[in-house]
N, C-alpha and C positions, 0 to 999 in steps of 0.2 A: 587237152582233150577237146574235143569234135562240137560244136553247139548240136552234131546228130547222134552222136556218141552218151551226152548229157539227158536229150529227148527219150533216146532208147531206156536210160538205167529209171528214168522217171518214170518210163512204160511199166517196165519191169514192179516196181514198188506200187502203182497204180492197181497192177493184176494180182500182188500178193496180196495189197489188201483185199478186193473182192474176193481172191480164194477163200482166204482167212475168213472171210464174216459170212460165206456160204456153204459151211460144212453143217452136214447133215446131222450131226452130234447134240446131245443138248444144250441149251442157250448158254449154260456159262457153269461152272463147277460147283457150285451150292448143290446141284440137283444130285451130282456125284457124292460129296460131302456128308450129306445130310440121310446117306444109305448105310453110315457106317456109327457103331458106336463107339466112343474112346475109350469105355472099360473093357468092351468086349478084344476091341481090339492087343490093348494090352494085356490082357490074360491070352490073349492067342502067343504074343509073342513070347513073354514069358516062359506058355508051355512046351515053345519048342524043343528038340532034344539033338544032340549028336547024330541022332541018325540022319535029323533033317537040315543039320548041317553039312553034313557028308556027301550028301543027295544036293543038295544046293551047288555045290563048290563042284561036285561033276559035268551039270550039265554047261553044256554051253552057249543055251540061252536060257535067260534065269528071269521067271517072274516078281512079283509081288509077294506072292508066299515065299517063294526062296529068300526075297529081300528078310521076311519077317526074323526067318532064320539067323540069315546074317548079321541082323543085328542085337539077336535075342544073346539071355546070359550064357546058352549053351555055343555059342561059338568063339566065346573067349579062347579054348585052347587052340582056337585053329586060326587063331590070330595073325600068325607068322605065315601060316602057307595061305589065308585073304593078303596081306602083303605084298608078298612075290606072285600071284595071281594077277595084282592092281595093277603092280610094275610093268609086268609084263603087256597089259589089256592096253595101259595106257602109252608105253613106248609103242605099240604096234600101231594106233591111232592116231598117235602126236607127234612122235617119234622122240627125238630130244629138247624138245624147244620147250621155253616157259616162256609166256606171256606176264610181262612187267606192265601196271596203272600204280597209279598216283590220285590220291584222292583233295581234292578240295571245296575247303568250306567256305560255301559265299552268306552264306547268317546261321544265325544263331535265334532267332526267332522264334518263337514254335507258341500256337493258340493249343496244345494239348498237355494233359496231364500223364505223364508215364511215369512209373515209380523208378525206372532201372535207368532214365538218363539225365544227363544233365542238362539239357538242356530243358526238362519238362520247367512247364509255364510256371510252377509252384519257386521256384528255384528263384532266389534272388540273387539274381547273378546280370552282368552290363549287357545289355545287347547289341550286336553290331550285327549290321549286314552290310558288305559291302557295294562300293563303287565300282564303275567304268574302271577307274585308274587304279582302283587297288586290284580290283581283278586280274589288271595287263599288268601289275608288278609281283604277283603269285605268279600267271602264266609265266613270266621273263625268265622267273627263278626257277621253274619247272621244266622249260625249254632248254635251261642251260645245263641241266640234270639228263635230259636228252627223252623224256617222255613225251610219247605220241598218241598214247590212251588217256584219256584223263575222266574221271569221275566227281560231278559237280553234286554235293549235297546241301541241303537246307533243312531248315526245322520244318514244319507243317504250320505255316501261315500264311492265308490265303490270303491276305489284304497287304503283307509286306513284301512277301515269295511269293505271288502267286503267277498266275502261269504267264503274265504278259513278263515276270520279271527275269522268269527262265527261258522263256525266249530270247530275248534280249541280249540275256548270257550267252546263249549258245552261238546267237550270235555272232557276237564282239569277241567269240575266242574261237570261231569253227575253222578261219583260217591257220590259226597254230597247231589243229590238232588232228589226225586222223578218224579218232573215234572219240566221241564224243556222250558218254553214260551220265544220268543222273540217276540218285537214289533222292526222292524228295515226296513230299504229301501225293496220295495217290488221285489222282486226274479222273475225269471222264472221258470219253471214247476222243469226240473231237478236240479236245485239248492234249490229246496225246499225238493226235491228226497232223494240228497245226504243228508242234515241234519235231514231227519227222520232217515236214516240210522245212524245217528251218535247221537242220542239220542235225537234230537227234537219233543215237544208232543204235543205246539200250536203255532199259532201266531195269533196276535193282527194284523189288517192291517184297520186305519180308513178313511173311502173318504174324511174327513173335513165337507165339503157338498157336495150334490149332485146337487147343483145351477150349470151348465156350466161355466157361464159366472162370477160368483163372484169365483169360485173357480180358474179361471187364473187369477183374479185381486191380490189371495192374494199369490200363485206360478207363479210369471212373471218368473222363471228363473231356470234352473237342471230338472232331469230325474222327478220331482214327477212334473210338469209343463203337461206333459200327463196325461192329467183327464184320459180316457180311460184306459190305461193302469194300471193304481192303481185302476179301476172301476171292471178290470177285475182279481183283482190279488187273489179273493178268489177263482173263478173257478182255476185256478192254484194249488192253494193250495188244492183246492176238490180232483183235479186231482191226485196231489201226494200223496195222502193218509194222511194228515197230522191231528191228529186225533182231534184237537178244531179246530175254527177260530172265533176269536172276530172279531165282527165289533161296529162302531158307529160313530156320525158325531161331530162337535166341535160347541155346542150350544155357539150362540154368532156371527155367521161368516154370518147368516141366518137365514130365519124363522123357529124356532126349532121344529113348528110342520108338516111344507112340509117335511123340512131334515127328520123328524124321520119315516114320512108316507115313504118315500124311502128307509131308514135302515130295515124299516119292511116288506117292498116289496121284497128286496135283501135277507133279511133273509128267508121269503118264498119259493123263488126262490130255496137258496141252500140247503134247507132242503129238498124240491122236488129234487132236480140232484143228490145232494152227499148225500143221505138219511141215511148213515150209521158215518155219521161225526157227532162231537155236536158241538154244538153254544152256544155264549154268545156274551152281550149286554153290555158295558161301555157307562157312560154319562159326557161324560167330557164338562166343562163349560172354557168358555174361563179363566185365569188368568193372572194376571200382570206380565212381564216380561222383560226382554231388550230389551227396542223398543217401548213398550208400545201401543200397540194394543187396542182399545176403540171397546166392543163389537159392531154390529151394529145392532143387536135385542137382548136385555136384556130376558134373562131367569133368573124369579124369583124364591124364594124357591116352591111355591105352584104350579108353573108350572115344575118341575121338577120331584116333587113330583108324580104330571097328569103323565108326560111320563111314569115314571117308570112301574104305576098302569096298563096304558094303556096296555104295552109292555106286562106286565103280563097276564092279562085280556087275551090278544090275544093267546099267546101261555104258559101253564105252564112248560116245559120241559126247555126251554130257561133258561141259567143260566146269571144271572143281576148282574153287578160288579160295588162297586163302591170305588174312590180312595179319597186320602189323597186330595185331591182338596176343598173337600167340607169341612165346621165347624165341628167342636166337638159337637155343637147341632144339627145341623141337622144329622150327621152321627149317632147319639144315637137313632134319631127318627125314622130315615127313615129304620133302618135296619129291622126293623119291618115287614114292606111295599110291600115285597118282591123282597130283592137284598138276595143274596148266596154266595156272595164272596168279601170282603173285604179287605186293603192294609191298612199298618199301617208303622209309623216311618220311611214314604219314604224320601229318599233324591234324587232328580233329576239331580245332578251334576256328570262326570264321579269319583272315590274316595271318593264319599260326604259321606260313613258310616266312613271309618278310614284314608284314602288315602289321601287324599284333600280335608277337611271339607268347607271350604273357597271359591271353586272354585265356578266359574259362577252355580247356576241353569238352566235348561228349562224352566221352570217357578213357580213360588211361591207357596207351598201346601197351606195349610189352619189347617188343622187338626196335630198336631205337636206332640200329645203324645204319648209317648213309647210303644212297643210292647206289655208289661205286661197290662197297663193300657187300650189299647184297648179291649184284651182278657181278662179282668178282666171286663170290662162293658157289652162284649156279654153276660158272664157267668150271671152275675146279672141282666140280661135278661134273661134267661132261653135258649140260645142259648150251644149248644156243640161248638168247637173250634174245626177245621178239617183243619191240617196243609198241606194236600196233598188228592188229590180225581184219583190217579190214579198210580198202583204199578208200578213202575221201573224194566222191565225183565233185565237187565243191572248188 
């Protein structure tokens, strides 16, 4: 590519940030947030009835209220035809492709207290973060797997991981890789700046919940202890041009259909502000780990399945991801359903692919088989396998 070809896409990135940080909308989602209440709203959902699931699943642009429906106990019967609904929304938009990432962990660090993982600070457990050279012997083994997306995660420690370290990373691995995601401690504006600038193309940033008051019960302690502040940390990222943001909550911690009516609210929100950015949806379910965390609202398979459907239903453009968390049978079925991006042969520990097989996880996958064998099941689906959804001017 062109050194004026290069200048152009920098132009481009330049102007989305200033679109982004001069939309006329309120300064950041708190002011959104803070109009709604969480009992009120879960007795709305609650009250939904058949008929306004009926009325939902007709139209064919579908609000917020319609979401409510979709995910309320009255559309469990109409589960099967939100399904073939999904399917459909979603092959018309996507067509047949899944998008394959691979996630890896460069520490295990973390200055926070969280009850649901393991890595929280209370945890005695070894900590490693890695090197230059263990990093480039993860990427080797991840290359040779054939991944083009890759997802860099860390604990939340600002003095071990902090943002000069993620830099660094991105670095020293942007030439192996197309796209380049972290999910790591949530940044300020210009520190999300500098690593677009150094090859950054998403991040992952999830509220847990959006419950106030459970969500300090399970962060008593360290910087992600400000609900607010991790509330507000996508407008951040809008601001800096940064060109995904995944959001999603931790079904399990709360009622997974308030939390998700709030991830849909907030995704509305920034698709209205930052309208030039794209979004995706992960559905991570609590799992077993050090410490041992007991959900305290069970998310079943068939209501997971509702979210997914709902999410869809609501908005098609939305890209739906889902991980190593869930079974081998349900990830066979559900891909169906319309999720777009899928993670395979994760390991959660920092080293866990070649480095330190051994070491502590975050917590326990579920779905345990090899990279071929996953992309050997989309295929025999009728799915293409799409190692990267975004070219690298780099």
């Amino acid at each position: 590519m062109s050194f004026t070809k290069i200048d152009m896409l920098k132009s481009r990135i330049s102007l989305e940030k200033k679109a982004n940080s001069q939309q006329p909308t309120a300064n950041n989602f708190k002011a959104t947030f803070d109009q709604y209440n969480w009992n009120q709203i879960t007795s709305e959902i609650y009250a939904k009835t058949a008929a306004d699931v009926e009325r939902a699943l007709a139209n064919s642009k579908r609000d917020i209220e319609d979401f409510k429906a979709l995910i309320s106990p009255a559309a469990r019967p109409y589960l099967e035809q939100m399904a073939q609904l999904s399917s459909q929304l979603t092959k018309k938009r996507f067509g047949n492709t899944m998008q394959m990432y691979v996630p890896m962990y460069l520490s295990n660090e973390c200055q926070n207290i969280c009850t649901y993982c393991g890595f929280s600070m209370t945890n005695k457990i070894a900590r490693r973060t890695l090197t230059d050279t263990e990093i480039l012997k993860e990427v080797e083994f991840l290359k040779l797997k054939g991944y083009d997306h890759i997802l860099l995660v860390t604990g939340e420690a600002n003095k071990t991981v902090g943002v000069s370290y993620i830099k660094h990373a991105i670095e020293l691995i942007q030439q192996h890789f197309s796209n380049i995601t972290i999910e790591v401690q949530p940044l300020d504006q210009p520190d999300y700046e500098t690593l677009v600038d150094s090859g950054l193309y998403a991040v992952l940033v999830y509220q847990e919940t959006y419950h106030k008051d459970e969500y300090k019960k399970h962060h008593p302690k360290g910087k992600k202890s400000n609900f607010y502040y991790r509330l507000e940390t996508p407008d951040r990222l809008g601001k800096a041009g940064v060109h995904k943001i995944g959001l999603g909550a931790l079904f399990g911690l709360e009622d997974w259909r308030t939390d998700s009516f709030f991830t849909a609210l907030h995704l509305q929100y920034l698709q209205k502000t930052y309208w030039k950015t794209k979004y995706s949806i992960s559905f991570p379910r609590l799992r077993p780990h050090s410490g041992g965390l007991e959900p305290k609202v069970e998310m079943t398979d068939p209501d997971l399945v509702q979210a997914i459907c709902a999410f869809r239903l609501l908005d098609e453009d939305v890209e739906l991801s889902m991980s190593t968390r869930e079974s081998e049978v349900f990830r066979n079925n559900v891909v169906k359903l319309g999720i777009t991006s899928i993670s395979a042969e994760s390991k959660t520990n920092p080293g866990g692919y070649v480095v330190e097989p051994q070491s502590l996880e975050q917590f326990e996958i579920s779905d345990e088989r090899p990279t071929e064998e996953i992309a050997d099941m989309l295929k025999n689906q009728g799915f293409e396998v799409v190692w990267k959804d975004w070219e690298s001017f780099r």
